[in-house]
N, C-alpha and C positions, 0 to 999 in steps of 0.2 A: 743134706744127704742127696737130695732129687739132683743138685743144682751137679754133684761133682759122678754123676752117670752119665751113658754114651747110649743114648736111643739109637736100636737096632731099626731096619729099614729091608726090603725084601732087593736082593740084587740082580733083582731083573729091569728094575727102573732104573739102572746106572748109565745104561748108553743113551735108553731114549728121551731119559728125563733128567737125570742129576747130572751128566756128563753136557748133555744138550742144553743147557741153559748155565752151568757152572762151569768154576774154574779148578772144579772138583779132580785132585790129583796132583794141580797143577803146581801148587803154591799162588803169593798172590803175584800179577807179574802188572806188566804197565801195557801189556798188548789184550789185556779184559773184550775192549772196545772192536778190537780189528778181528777178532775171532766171533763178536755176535753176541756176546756172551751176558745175559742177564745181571748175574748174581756170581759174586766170590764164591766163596766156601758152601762143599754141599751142603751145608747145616741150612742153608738160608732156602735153600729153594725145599728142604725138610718145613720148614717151618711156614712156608704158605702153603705146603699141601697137608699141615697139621690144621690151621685155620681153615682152607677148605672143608677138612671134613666135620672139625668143631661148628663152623655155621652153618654148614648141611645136618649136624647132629648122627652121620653116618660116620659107622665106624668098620672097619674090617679086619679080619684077625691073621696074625703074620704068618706064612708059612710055618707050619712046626719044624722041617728040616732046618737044623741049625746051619748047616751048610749054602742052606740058600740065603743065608741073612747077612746081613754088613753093619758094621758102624762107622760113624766118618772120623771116629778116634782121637775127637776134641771133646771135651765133659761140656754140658750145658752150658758151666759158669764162665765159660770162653766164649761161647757164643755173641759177638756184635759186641765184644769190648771195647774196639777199636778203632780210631777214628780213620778213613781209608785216606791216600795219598790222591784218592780220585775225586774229594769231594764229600765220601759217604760220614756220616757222623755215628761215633758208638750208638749203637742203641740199648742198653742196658736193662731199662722198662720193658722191654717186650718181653726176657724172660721172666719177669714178674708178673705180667699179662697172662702169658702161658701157665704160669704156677697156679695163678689164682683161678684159670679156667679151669684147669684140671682136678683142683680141689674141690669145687664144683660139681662137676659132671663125674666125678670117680665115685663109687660108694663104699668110702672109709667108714667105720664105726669108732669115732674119735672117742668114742666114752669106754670102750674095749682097749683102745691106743692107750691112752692116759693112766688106765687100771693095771695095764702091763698084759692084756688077752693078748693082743696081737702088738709083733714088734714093729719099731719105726722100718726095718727092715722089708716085710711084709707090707706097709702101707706105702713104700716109695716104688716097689714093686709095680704095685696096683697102678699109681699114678703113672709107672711109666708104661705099664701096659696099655690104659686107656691114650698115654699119647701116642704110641707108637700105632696103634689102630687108626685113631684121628687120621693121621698122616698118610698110615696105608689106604686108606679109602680115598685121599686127596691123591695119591697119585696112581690110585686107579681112574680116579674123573681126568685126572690129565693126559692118563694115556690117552683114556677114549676117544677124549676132544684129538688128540693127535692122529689117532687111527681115522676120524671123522675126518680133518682137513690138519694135515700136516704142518702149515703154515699159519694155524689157529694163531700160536702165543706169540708169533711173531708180528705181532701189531705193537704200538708203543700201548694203548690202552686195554689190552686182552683179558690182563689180571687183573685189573681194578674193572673190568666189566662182570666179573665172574662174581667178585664181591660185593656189589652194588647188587647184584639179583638175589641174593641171600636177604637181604635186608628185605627186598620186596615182597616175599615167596614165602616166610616165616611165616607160620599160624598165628603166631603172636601178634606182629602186625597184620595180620586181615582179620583177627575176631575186635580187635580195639574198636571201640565205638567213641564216642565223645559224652565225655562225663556230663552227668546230669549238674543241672545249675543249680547253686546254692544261694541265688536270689528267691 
């Protein structure tokens, strides 16, 4: 049920984020490269700023005007089916990635679900409201980095720098200690 929704997205990041780095609108075409362009489908550059705010663990809540909201009007189950003509290979596993975070981080009452309290309806809901949060807070951090220095993500390592400081910056890794010895 998660897999065949269209995660809404707030439309004000369309020019300076989904349109700016995607080929969002466009279809796919073979001039990706000569326009600058990151990532195909806006779904993709959706889904690193879903990861951003998943490994920041901020979340933001989407406008209530329904008017200001979008979807990119492919279901999840579409998402990176495909192998591209550029090289890119399906990725399939990442929305398995995505599902299994979100099951996680969402707080279902699976013993409510299973009893019939609350419907599968209700709990796919929830899931996609925690991703669509995730996501909203990821591209509020990439506005900012934008409104900071414009030409931030135009480095070849910009996003894999963003996500290597997660890893570092985590509480999780700064309380780790090194396990006591079992000699």
């Amino acid at each position: 049920m998660w897999a065949t929704r269209n995660p809404q997205w707030e439309k004000r990041y369309e020019d300076n984020i989904i349109k700016n780095f995607c080929d969002y609108g466009r279809g796919a075409t073979n001039l990706r490269e000569d326009r600058g362009k990151i990532y195909g489908g806006g779904y993709e550059i959706f889904i690193v700023a879903f990861f951003i705010g998943l490994y920041s663990n901020q979340r933001r809540k989407l406008n209530e005007d329904a008017q200001k909201r979008k979807t990119f009007g492919q279901p999840i189950q579409f998402w990176g089916n495909l192998n591209s003509v550029k090289g890119r290979k399906a990725y399939p596993k990442l929305r398995e990635f995505i599902f299994t975070a979100l099951i996680a981080r969402t707080d279902i009452d699976f013993i409510a679900l299973e009893k019939g309290e609350i419907t599968s309806r209700k709990a796919v809901d929830m899931l996609m409201q925690t991703m669509e949060e995730y996501a909203n807070w990821g591209f509020h951090f990439m506005e900012d980095k934008l409104i900071d220095d414009p030409n931030y993500f135009f480095r070849e390592t910009a996003f894999l720098e963003i996500f290597l400081t997660f890893d570092a910056s985590t509480p999780e890794s700064q309380d780790e200690e090194e396990p006591e010895s079992l000699d």
